[in-house]
C-alpha positions, 0 to 999 in steps of 0.5 A, spaced: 327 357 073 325 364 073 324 365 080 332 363 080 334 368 075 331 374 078 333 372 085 341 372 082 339 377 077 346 381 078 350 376 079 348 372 073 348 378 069 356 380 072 358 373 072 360 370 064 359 363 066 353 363 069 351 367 063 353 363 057 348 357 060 342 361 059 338 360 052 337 368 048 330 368 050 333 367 058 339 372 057 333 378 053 329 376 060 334 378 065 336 384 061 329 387 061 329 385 069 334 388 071 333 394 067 325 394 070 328 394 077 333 399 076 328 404 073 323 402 079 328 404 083 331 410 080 326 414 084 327 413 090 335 412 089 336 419 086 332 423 092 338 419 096 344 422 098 349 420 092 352 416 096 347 412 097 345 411 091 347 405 089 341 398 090 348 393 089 353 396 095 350 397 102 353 403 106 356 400 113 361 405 116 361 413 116 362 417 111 369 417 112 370 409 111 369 407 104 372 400 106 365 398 110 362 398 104 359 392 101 356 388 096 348 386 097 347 382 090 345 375 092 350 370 090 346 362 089 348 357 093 354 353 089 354 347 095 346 346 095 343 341 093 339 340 087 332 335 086 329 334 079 324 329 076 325 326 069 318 325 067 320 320 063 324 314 061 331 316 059 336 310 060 343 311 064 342 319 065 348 323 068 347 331 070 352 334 067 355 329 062 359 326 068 
């Protein structure tokens, strides 16, 4: 689970839904996170021209073409397929309430 939450940190991070499902303990990790990889990354962007700087927009066009730019925040797959086990037995169990 912590693997996914740092892959899509800044989407989970920017996108309500998706962080209303994650516990206190969860939400302080991924803020830690994405803190920790702004300050890991701060040193290297702020020798960038300024308009490079930015870690979650990816610059395409020329300098002139500010409609080129975009996002580079990984965003889950929504229609994947997910697999889980039940250790143990629970009855009649359908995710998500169905």
């Amino acid at each position: 689970r912590l693997r996914k939450m740092e892959r899509h940190a800044l989407f989970i991070f920017e996108d309500e839904t998706s962080r209303a499902k994650l516990s206190s303990a969860e939400l302080k990790y991924l803020e830690d996170y994405n803190n920790a990889v702004h300050e890991h990354l701060k040193g290297v962007l702020d020798e960038l021209p300024e308009h490079y700087r930015s870690h979650v927009v990816q610059q395409i066009g020329n300098d002139d073409d500010d409609d080129k730019d975009q996002s580079m925040k990984p965003e889950p797959n929504m229609d994947g397929f997910v697999f889980f086990r039940i250790r143990e037995d629970v009855g009649n169990f359908l995710p998500g309430g169905a």
